[in-house]
C-alpha positions in Angstrom: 35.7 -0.8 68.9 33.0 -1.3 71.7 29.6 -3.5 71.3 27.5 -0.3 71.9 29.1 1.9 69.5 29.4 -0.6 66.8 25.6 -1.3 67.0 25.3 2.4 67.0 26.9 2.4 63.6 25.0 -0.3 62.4 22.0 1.3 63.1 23.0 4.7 61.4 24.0 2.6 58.5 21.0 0.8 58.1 18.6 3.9 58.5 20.9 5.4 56.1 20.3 2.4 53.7 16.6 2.5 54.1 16.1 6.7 53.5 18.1 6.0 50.3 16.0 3.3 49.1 12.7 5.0 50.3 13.6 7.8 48.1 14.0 6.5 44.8 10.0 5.7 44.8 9.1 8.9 46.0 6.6 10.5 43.7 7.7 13.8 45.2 10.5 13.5 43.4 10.9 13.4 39.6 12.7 11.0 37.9 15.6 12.5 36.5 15.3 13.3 32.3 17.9 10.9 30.8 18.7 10.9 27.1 18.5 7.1 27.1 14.9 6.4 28.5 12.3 4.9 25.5 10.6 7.6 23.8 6.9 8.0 24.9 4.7 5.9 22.4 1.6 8.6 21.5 -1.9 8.1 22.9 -4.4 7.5 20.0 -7.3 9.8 20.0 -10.5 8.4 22.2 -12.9 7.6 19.6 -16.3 9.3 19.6 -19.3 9.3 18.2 -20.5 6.5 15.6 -16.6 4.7 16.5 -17.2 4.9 20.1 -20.6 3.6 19.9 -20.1 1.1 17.8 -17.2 -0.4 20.3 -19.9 0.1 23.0 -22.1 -2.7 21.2 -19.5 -4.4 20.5 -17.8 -5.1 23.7 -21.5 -6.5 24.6 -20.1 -9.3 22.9 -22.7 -9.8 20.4 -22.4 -12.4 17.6 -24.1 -9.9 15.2 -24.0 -6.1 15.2 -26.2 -4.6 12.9 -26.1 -0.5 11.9 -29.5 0.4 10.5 -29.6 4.0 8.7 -32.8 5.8 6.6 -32.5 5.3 3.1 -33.0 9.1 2.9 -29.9 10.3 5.0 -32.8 11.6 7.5 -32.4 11.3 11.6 -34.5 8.2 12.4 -37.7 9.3 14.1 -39.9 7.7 16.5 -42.2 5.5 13.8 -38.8 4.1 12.6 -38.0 2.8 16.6 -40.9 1.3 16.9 -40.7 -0.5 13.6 -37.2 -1.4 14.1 -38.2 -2.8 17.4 -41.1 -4.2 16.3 -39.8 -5.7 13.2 -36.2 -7.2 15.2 -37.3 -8.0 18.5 -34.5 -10.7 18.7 -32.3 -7.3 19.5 -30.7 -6.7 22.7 -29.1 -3.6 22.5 -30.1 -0.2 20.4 -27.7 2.6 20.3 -28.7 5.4 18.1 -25.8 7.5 17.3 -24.8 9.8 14.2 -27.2 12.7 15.5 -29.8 10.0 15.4 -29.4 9.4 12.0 -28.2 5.7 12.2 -28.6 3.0 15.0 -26.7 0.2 16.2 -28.4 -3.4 17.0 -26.6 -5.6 18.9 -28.1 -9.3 19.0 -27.0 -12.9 19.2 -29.9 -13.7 16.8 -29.3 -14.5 13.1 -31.4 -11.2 11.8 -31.9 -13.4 8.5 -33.5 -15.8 9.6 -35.9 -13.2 10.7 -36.9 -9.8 9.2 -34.0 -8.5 7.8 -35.4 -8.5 4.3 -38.4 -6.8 5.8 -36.2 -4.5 7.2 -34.0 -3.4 4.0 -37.0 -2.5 2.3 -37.4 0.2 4.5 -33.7 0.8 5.8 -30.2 0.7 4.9 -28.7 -2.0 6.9 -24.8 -2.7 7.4 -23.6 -5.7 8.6 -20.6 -4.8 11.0 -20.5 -8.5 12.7 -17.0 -9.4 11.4 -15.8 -6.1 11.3 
């Protein structure tokens, strides 16, 4: 066999080589459906409202996380923000959530070594720090 035409074949071989293996990435091309790949795990639902805001404050990485709610059952209303805010200013983050019903305080302030019995008199508070 001559130089030329075995480097011709070499080169034919190697494009050949490198088509093949450019293929099997090829998001053109589905991955064929065998019966032995791992069954898909399912997705859990995205959490929403109170769920989802509560791992908002949380992921602020707060050392206390506070839910404050009427007594009542009643959307908060502005007089309750501004006592809340008054009454915890130590808070970092408010999240009102619930249809406005209930709010979440995030803080790394010990709320009681502050107001927080001031606080439960008016509101019910939950303690979700540990939770």
């Amino acid at each position: 066999m001559s130089y030329q035409l075995f480097t011709r074949t070499l080169l034919i071989a190697m494009a050949s080589s490198l088509l093949a293996f450019a293929g099997c990435n090829n998001p053109n091309n589905p991955a064929p459906n065998n019966s032995t790949t791992a069954q898909s795990i399912p997705v859990p639902s995205p959490k929403t409202g109170f769920e989802a805001d509560l791992e908002y404050v949380k992921k602020g990485q707060y050392t206390y996380v506070w839910v404050f709610s009427r007594k009542d059952g009643k959307p908060l209303d502005k007089d309750d923000g501004d006592y809340l805010r008054k009454n915890a200013p130590q808070v970092v983050d408010w999240v009102t959530t619930d249809e406005g019903k209930r709010v979440i305080a995030g803080t790394n302030f010990d709320l009681a070594l502050g107001n927080l019995g001031l606080l439960q008199k008016r509101f019910k508070a939950e303690d979700y720090s540990g939770k």
